[in-house]
C-alpha positions in Angstrom: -27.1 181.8 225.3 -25.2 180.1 222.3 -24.7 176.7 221.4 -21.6 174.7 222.4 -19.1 174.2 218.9 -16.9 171.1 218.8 -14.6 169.9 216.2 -14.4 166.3 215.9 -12.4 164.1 214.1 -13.7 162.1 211.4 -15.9 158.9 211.5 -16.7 159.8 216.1 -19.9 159.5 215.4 -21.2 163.3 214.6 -23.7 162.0 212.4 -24.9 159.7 214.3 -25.5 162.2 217.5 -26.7 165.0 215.5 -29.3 162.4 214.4 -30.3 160.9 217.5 -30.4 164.0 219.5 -32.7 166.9 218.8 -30.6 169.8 220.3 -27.3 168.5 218.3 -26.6 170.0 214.7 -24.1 168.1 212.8 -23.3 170.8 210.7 -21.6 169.0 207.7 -19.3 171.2 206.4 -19.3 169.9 202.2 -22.3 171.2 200.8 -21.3 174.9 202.3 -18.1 174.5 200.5 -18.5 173.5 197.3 -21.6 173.1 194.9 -22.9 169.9 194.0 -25.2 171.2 191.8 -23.9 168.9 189.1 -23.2 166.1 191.1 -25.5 163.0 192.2 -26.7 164.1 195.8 -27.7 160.7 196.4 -24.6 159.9 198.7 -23.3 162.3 200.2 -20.3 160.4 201.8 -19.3 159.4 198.1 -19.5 162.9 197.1 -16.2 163.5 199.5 -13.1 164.1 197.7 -14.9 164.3 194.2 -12.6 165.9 192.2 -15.3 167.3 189.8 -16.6 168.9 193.0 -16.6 173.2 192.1 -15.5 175.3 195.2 -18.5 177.1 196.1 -17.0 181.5 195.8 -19.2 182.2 199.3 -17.0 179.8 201.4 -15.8 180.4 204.1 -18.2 183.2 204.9 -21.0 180.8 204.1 -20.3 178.4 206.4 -19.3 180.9 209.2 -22.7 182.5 209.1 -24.3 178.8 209.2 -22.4 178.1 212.4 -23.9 181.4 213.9 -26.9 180.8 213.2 -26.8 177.4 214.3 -25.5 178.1 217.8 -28.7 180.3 218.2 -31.0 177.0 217.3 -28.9 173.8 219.0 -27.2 173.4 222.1 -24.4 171.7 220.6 -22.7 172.7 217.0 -20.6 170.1 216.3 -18.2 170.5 213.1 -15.5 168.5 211.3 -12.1 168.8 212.2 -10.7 170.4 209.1 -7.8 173.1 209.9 -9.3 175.4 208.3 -12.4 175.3 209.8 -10.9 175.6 213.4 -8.9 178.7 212.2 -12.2 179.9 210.7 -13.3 179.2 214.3 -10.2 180.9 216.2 -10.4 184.3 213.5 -13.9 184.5 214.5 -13.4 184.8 218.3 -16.0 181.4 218.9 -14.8 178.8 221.2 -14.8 175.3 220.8 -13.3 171.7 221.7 -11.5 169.9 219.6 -11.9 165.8 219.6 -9.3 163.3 218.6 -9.3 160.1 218.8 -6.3 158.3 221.0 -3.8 157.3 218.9 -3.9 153.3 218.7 -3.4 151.0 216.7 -6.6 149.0 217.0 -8.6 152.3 217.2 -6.9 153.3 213.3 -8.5 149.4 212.1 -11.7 150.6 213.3 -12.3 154.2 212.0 -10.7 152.5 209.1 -13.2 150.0 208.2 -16.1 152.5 209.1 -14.9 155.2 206.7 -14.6 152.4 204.1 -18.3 150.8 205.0 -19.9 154.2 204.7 -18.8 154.7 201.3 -15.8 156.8 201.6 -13.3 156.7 198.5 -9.6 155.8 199.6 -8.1 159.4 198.2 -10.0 161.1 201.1 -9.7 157.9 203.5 -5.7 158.2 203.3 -6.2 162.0 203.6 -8.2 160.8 206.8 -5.7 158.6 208.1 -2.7 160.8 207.3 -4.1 163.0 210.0 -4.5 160.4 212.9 -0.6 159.4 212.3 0.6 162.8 212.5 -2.0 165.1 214.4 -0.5 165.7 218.2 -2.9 164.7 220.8 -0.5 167.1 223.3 -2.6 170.0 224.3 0.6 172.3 224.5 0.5 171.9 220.9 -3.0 173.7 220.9 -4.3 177.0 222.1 -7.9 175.6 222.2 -9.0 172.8 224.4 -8.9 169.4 223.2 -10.2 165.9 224.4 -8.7 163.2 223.4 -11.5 159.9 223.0 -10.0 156.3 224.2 -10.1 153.0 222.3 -13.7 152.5 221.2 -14.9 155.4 222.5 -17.2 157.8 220.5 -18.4 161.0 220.4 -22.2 160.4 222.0 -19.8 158.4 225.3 -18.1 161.8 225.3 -20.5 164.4 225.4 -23.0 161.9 227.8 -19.6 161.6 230.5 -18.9 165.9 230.2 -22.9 165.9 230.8 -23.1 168.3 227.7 -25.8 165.7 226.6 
C-alpha cells in the first residue's frame, strides 16, 4: 500500500504536521531542486528565492524518485503546491489532493504575517501571494481533487476531519 500525496499551499502548516506526526513526510521540495552546496544551510526558509541558488541538473527526476520512495515509508506525502510539481504528479500517473486555502481577506493577513515571521524574503512572499489572488478554488478548473481549507483552518484540522490522521 502507498502513501497518500497532497499538495498544499504554502504556509498550512506542512511543516508543522510532518513534524508532529511520525507517519507524515513533509517532503520539502528545495533542497531536491537546487544545490545549496554554497549557500548557508542554517535557514532554510531564507534560502527560498535566493537568487545565487544553482538548479540542481537531476531535477525533476530527483525529486520524483523521493516521492516514490516516500510513499513506501509514510502514510501521508505531503508536497508543496508548485505547478510543476503537480504536473510532475499528473505525468507520473500518482494521485493526490490539492489544498488551498479559501480565498479571504483576513485569511491573506494571516498567511501573510506567518510567511514574513518565518523568515521568508518578500520576492518569494509576493510570488506567494500572487497565487492566492489568482489561483481558482473551482474544482471544474481542476482534473485532480481539491479541498479548499476555511478561515483559520490548517492542514493538521484537515487531515484529522477526513480521518487521514
Amino acid at each position: 500500500m502507498c502513501g497518500i500525496v497532497i499538495s498544499v499551499f504554502a504556509g498550512l502548516g506542512k511543516t508543522y504536521v510532518g513534524k508532529k506526526y511520525l507517519n507524515v513526510c513533509d517532503l520539502q521540495s528545495s533542497p531536491y531542486r537546487y544545490d545549496y552546496s554554497r549557500i548557508d544551510k542554517n535557514d532554510y526558509e531564507k534560502k527560498k528565492n535566493d537568487l545565487s541558488r544553482i538548479v540542481n541538473p537531476l531535477w525533476p527526476n530527483n525529486y520524483l524518485d523521493a516521492i516514490i520512495d516516500a510513499r513506501e515509508k509514510y502514510d501521508v506525502v505531503l508536497v508543496p503546491s508548485n505547478l510543476d510539481i503537480r504536473e510532475l504528479l499528473i505525468s507520473n500517473h500518482i494521485d493526490f489532493y490539492f489544498i488551498l486555502p479559501s480565498y479571504d481577506l483576513d485569511y491573506r493577513e494571516i498567511l501573510l504575517n506567518r510567511y514574513k515571521k518565518r523568515g521568508n524574503n518578500n520576492d518569494l512572499i509576493q510570488e506567494v501571494m500572487s497565487y492566492f489572488d489568482s489561483w481558482s478554488r473551482d474544482q471544474n478548473d481542476y482534473s485532480y481533487p481539491i479541498f479548499v481549507l476555511d478561515k483559520e483552518m490548517y492542514l493538521e484540522d484537515f487531515l484529522l476531519n477526513k480521518k487521514i490522521l
